[in-house]
ZAGURO-926941 format. One record per residue (C-alpha): z, y, x; residue in three letters. Coordinates in steps of 0.2 Angstrom, whole numbers. Example, Ala and Ser with C-alpha at 12.3 -4.5 7.8 and 13.67 -1.06 7.14 Angstrom:
- 39|-22|62|ALA
- 36|-5|68|SER
end
This chain:
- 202|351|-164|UNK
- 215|349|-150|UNK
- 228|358|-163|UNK
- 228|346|-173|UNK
- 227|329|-165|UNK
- 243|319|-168|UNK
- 256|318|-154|UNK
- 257|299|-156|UNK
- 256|293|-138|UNK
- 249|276|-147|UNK
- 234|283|-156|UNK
- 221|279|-147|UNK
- 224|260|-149|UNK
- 222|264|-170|UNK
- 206|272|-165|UNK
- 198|259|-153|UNK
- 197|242|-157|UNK
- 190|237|-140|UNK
- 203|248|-132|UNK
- 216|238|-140|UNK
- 209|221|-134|UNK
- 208|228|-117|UNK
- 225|236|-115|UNK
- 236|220|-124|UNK
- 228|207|-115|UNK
- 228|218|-97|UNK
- 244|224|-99|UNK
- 252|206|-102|UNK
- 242|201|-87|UNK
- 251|216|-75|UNK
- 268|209|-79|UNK
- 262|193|-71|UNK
- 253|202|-56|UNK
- 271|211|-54|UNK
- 280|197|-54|UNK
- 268|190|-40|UNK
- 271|204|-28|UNK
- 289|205|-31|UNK
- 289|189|-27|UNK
- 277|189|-11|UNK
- 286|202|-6|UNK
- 304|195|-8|UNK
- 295|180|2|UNK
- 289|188|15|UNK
- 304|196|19|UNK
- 315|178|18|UNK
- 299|168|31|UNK
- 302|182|42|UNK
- 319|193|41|UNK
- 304|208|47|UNK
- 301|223|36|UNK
- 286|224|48|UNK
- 280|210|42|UNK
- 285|213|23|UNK
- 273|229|25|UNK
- 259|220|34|UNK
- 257|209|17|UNK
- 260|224|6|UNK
- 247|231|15|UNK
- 234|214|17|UNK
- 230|217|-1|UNK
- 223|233|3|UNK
- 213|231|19|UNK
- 198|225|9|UNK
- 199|240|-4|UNK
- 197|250|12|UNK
- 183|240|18|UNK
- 172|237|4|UNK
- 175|251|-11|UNK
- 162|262|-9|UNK
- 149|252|-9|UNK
- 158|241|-24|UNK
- 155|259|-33|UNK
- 137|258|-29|UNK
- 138|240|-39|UNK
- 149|248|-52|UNK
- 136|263|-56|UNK
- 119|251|-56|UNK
- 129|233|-67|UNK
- 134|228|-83|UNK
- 154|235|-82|UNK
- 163|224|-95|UNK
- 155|208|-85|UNK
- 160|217|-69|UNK
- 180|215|-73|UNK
- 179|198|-83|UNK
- 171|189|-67|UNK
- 184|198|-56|UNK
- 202|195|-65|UNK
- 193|177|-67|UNK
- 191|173|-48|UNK
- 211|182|-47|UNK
- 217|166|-57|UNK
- 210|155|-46|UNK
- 217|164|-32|UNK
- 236|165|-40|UNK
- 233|147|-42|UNK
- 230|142|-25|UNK
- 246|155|-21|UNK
- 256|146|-32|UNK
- 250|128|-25|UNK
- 255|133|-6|UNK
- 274|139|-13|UNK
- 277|126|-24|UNK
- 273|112|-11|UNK
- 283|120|3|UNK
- 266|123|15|UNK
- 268|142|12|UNK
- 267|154|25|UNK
- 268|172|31|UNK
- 249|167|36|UNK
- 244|163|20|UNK
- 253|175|12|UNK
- 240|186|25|UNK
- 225|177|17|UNK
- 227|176|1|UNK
- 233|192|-2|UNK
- 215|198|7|UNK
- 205|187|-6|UNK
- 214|196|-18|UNK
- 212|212|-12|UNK
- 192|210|-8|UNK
- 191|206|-29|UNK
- 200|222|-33|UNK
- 190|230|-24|UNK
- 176|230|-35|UNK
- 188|226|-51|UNK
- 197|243|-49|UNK
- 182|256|-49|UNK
- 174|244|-63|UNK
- 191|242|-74|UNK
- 195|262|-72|UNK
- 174|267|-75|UNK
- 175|253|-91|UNK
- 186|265|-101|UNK
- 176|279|-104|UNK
- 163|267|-112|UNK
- 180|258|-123|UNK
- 185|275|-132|UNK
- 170|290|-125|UNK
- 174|305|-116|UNK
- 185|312|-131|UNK
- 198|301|-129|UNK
- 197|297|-111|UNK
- 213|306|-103|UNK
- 224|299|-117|UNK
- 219|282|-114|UNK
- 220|284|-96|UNK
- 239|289|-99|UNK
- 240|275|-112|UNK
- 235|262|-98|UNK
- 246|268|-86|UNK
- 260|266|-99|UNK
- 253|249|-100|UNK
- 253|247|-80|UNK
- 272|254|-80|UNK
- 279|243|-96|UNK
- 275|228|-85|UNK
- 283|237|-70|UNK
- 299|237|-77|UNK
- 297|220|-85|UNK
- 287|211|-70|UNK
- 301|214|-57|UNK
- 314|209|-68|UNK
- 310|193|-74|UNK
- 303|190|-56|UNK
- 322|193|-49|UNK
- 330|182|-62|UNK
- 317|170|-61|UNK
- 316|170|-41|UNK
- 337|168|-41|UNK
- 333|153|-54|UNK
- 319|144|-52|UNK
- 311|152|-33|UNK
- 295|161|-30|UNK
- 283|148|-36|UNK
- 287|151|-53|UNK
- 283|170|-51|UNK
- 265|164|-45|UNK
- 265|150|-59|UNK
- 267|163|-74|UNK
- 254|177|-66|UNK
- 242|162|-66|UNK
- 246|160|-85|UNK
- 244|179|-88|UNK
- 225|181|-84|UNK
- 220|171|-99|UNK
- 228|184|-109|UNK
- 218|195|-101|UNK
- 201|184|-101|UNK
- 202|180|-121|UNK
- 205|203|-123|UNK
- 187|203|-112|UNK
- 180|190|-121|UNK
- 180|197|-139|UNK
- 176|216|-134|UNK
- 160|223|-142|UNK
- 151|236|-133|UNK
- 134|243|-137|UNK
- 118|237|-124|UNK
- 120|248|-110|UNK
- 100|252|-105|UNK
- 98|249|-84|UNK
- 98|263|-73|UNK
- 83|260|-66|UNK
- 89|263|-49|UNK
- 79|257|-37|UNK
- 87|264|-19|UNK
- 95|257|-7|UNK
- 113|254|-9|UNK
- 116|265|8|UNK
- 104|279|1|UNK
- 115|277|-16|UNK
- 132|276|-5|UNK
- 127|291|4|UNK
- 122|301|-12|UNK
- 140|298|-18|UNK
- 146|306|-2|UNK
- 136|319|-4|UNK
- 143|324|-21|UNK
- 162|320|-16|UNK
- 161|333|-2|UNK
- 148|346|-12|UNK
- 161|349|-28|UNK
- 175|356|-23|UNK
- 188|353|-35|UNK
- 185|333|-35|UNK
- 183|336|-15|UNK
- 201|346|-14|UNK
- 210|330|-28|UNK
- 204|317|-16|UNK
- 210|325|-2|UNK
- 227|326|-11|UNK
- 229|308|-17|UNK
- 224|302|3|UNK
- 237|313|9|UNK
- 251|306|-4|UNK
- 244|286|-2|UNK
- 247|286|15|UNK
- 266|298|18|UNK
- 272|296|1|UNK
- 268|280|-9|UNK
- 275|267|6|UNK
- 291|270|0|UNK
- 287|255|-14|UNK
- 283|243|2|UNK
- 299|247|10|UNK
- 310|244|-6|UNK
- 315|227|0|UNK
- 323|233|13|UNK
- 330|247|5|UNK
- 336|233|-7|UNK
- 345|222|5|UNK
- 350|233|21|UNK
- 353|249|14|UNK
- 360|247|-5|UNK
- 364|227|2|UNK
- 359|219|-14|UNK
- 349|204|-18|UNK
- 333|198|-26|UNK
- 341|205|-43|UNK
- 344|222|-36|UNK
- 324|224|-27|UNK
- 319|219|-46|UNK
- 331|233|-51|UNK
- 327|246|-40|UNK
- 305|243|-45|UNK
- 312|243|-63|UNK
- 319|261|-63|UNK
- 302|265|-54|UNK
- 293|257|-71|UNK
- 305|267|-82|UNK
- 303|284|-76|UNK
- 283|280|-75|UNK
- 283|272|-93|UNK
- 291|289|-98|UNK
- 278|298|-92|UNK
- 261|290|-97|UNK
- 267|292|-115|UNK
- 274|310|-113|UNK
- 255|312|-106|UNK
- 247|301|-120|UNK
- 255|314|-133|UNK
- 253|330|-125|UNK
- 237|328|-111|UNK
- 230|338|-124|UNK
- 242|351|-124|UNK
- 243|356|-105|UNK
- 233|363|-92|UNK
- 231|349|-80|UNK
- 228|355|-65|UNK
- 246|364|-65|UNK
- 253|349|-70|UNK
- 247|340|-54|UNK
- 252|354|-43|UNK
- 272|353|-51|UNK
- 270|335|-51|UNK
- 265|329|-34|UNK
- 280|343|-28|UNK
- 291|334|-38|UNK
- 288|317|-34|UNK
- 291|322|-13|UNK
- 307|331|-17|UNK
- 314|317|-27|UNK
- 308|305|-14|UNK
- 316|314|-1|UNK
- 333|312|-10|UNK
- 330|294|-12|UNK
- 330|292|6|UNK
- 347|299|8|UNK
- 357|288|-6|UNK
- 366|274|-3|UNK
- 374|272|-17|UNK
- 363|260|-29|UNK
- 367|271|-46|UNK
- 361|286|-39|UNK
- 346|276|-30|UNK
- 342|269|-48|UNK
- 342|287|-56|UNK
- 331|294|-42|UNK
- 317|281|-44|UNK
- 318|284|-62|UNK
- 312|303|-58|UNK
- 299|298|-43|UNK
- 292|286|-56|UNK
- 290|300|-69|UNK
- 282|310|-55|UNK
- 270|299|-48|UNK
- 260|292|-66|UNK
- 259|310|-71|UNK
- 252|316|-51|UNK
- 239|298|-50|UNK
- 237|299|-71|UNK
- 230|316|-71|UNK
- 223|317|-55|UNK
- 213|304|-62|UNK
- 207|312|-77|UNK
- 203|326|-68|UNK
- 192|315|-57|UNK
- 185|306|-73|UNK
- 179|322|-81|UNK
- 173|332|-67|UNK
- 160|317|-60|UNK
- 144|316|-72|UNK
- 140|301|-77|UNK
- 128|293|-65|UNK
- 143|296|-51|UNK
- 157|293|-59|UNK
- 158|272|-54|UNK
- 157|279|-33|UNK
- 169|295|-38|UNK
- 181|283|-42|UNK
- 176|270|-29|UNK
- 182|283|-20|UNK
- 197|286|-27|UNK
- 201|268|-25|UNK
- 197|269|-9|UNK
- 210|281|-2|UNK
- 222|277|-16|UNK
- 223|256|-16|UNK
- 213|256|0|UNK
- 215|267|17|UNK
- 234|272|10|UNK
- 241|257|6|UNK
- 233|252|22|UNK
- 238|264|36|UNK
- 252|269|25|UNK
- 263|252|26|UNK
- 256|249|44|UNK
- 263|267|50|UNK
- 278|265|39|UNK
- 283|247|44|UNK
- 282|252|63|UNK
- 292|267|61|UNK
- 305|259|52|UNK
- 310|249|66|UNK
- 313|263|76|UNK
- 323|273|65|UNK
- 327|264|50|UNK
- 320|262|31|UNK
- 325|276|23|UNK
- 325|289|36|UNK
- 306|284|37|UNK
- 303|288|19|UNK
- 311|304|20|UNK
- 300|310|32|UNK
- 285|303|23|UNK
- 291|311|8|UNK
- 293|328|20|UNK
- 274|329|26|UNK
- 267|327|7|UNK
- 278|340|0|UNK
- 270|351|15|UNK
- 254|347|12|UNK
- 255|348|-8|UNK
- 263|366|-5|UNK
- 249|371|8|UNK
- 237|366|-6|UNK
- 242|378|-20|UNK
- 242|390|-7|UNK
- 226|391|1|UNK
- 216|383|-18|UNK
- 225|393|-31|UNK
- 211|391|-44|UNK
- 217|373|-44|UNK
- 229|377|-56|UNK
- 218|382|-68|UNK
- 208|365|-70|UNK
end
């Protein structure tokens, strides 16, 4: 079967007409949730001249991820999924509203910025598990990984597109109208949800406690090795590795001493090389052995980091994000089809609760914290090096002492 399936990164969109509706309208909506974080970001950095405080908001959307996932992925596994993810990317556009109200009338602060990234983040916290649990159900277990990688293609196209209109648009027409088009963007999104069809999914039945259902996840996570062992990995690389994307405007304006224009630049190369790889994966994630691929991966992803840190010319800063992109979809893409097929059914909403939760949750959370107050001491990029330093040592302890994992 696998011999001859096509190599067509886009065939899963011909086979799945409620995958198709998903992916347009969420992938239109990402350019506009990348343009809102380029510009909070860019915004922060101009209310307070701080990269402290630019990583505090970074991190703010976060802290509820961290707080409340695992027990959204008890909701996830007992409700209705599809209804799950329309009501959530529902409350977001009221909540890039009331952003884009606060900038556009000048009452804007690096509070606010706080706050309203938490609502934000306390949504995503049950919309992430839901959205990522919903796609299995959207094309079945044969085509999973491939339209895993397919929506991380989508994610990454509106990487690079997001962060370039939000430059030009910040240099033209400020912030608010950043906020103002992600607003617009979640209808795209709403009408996809709207007109997907999906079978009656019969009721779990479950009838526990949601502590004695949060603690039977646990129990599953820390019993099966292989999923125990990818959790472990994606922690380790969310709180050392992945900051470097919260310290970018820095980087943008100290280091390479460029503009809004060059932090859309820089988060553009990032989208190009992570574009590239989703569709190599949609084409071939048949064709490889998966757990190999995570290992060469996740060793790539820290060495090209580390080289980032050292460039200060912005060419070669470009060229290196285009290759730390690449790395990092295919490291989170198949860590996440690994994660995916290895939970059972009945788990799989808390499995990736908790994937979220160390991934969009505790990372992005201690991660920005820890890189934001080390940075102050001895600079952006010196503090990404050594982040990108510890994972490298931790990914290379990992093939050493679980070897098997290559074999996934």
């Amino acid at each position: 079967m696998a011999a001859t399936r096509s190599m067509n990164p886009f065939q899963v969109l011909f086979r799945h007409r409620n995958f198709r509706l998903f992916w347009a309208g969420q992938t239109t909506s990402l350019v506009g949730s990348w343009m809102q974080s380029t510009a909070q970001a860019w915004l922060a950095l101009e209310l307070t001249g701080d990269p402290f405080w630019v990583t505090l908001v970074y991190a703010s959307s976060s802290l509820p991820v961290a707080v409340i996932s695992l027990f959204a992925g008890v909701v996830v596994d007992r409700y209705d999924k599809l209804r799950l993810v329309t009501g959530a990317q529902a409350l977001l556009l009221v909540q890039a509203l009331i952003l884009w109200w606060f900038a556009s009338t000048g009452n804007v602060t690096v509070g606010w910025l706080i706050a309203l990234a938490l609502i934000g983040g306390a949504i995503n916290a049950v919309e992430i598990p839901a959205r990522q649990t919903l796609i299995i159900e959207l094309v079945g277990r044969d085509d999973l990984l491939d339209a895993i990688a397919l929506n991380s293609g989508g994610f990454n196209l509106a990487r690079i597109i997001g962060p370039t209109a939000a430059g030009i648009l910040i240099a033209t027409a400020g912030v608010e109208a950043c906020f103002a088009v992600n607003a617009a963007s979640y209808l795209a999104v709403l009408v996809g949800l709207t007109m997907v069809r999906l079978p009656e999914q019969a009721s779990p039945g479950v009838h526990d406690s949601p502590i004695v259902r949060l603690r039977e996840g646990l129990r599953f996570i820390r019993g099966h090795r292989e999923v125990w062992v990818i959790i472990r990995l994606i922690a380790v690389y969310a709180i050392f590795g992945t900051p470097y994307l919260a310290l970018l405007p820095v980087i943008a304006r100290d280091t390479l001493k460029g503009d809004a224009a060059a932090y859309g630049w820089l988060l553009c190369s990032v989208g190009i090389g992570a574009l590239s790889a989703a569709l190599t994966l949609a084409a071939l994630s048949s064709k490889v052995r998966r757990g190999r691929l995570l290992t060469y991966a996740a060793h790539a992803f820290s060495a090209c980091l580390i080289f980032f840190s050292l460039s200060r010319a912005f060419s070669l800063s470009v060229g290196l994000l285009v290759a730390v992109g690449f790395s990092m979809i295919v490291t989170n893409a198949v860590a996440n089809g690994l994660l995916q097929t290895l939970a059972p059914d009945a788990f799989r909403g808390r499995v990736m609760a908790a994937h979220a939760w160390v991934f969009v949750g505790v990372g992005p959370v201690i991660g920005p914290f820890l890189a934001g107050a080390i940075a102050r001491e001895i600079g952006a990029p010196a503090t990404i090096g050594v982040g990108a330093t510890i994972t490298l040592a931790y990914g290379l302890w990992v093939v050493a002492r679980y070897p098997d994992m290559r074999a996934l």
